[in-house]
C-alpha positions in Angstrom: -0.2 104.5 132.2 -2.6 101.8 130.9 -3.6 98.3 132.9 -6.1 96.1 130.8 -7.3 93.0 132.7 -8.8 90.3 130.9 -9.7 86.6 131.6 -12.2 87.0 133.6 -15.3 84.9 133.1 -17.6 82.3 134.8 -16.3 79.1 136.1 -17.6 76.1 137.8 -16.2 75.5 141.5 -12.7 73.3 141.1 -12.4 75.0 137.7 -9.4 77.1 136.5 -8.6 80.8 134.5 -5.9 82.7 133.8 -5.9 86.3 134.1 -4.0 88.5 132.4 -2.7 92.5 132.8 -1.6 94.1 130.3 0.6 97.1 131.2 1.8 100.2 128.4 2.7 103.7 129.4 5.6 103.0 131.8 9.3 101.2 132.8 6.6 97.8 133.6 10.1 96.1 134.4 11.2 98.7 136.9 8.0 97.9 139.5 6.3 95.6 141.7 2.9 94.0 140.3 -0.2 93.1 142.3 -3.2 91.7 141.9 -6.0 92.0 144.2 -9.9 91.4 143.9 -13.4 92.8 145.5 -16.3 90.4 146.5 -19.6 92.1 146.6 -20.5 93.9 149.7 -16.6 93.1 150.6 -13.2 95.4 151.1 -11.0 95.0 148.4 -8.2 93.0 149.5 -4.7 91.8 148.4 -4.7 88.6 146.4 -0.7 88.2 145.3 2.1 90.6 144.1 5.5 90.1 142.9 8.7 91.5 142.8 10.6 93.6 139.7 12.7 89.9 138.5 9.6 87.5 140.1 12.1 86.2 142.5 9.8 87.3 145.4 6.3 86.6 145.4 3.4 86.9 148.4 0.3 85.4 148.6 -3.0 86.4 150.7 -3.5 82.8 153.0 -6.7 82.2 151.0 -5.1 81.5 147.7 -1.9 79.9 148.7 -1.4 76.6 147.0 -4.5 77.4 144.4 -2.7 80.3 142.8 -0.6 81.5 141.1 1.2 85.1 140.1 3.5 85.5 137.6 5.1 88.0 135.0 6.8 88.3 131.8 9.2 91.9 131.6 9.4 90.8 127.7 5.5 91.2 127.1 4.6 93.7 129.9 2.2 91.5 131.2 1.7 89.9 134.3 -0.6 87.1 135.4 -3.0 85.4 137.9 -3.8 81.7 137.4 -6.4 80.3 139.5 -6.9 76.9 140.0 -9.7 74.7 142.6 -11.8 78.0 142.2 -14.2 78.2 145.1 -17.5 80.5 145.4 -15.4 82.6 147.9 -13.3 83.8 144.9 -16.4 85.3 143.2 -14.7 89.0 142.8 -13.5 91.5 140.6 -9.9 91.2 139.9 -7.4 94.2 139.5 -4.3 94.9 138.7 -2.2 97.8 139.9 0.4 99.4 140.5 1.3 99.4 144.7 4.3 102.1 143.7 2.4 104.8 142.0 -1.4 103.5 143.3 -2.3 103.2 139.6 -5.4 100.5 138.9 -6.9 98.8 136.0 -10.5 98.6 135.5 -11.3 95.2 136.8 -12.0 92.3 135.4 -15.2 89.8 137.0 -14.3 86.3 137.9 -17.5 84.3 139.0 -17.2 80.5 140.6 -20.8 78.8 140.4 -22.4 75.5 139.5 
């Protein structure tokens, strides 16, 4: 099983990114995706996951409306685009794998002027 983040980088607040997981040694299609993220000196916390076919999604209450998870079964990938970044989002990102506990390595998303 292999997760590879990327998109990660440093942004100005109100800016935007896209992150993307790669996924490779498993059915990809056959389980739920999540993405969640750890500030410094915070818990890691859930950020969004979706469902096998994308037709259920969940959001944490801090990124509702700013972003937004999605997948493609075709590419095993899914994805995270974040729009009106705040500070607060400074974190590093993972994907994983709720079903089996299975993580990637993280990429870093800073928000600063």
């Amino acid at each position: 099983v292999q997760l590879v983040e990327s998109g990660g980088g440093l942004v100005q607040p109100g800016g935007s990114l896209r992150l993307s997981c790669a996924a490779s040694g498993f059915t990809f299609s056959s389980y739920v995706m999540r993405w969640d993220r750890q500030a410094p000196g915070k818990e890691r916390e859930l950020v969004a996951e979706i469902s096998i076919t994308g037709g259920w999604i969940n959001y944490a209450d801090s990124v509702k409306g700013r972003f937004t998870i999605s997948r493609d079964n075709a590419k095993n990938t899914v994805y995270l685009q974040m729009s009106s970044l705040k500070p607060e989002d400074t974190a590093v990102y993972y994907c994983n794998i709720p079903l089996l506990n299975y993580w990637g390595q993280g990429t870093q998303v800073t928000v600063s002027s």
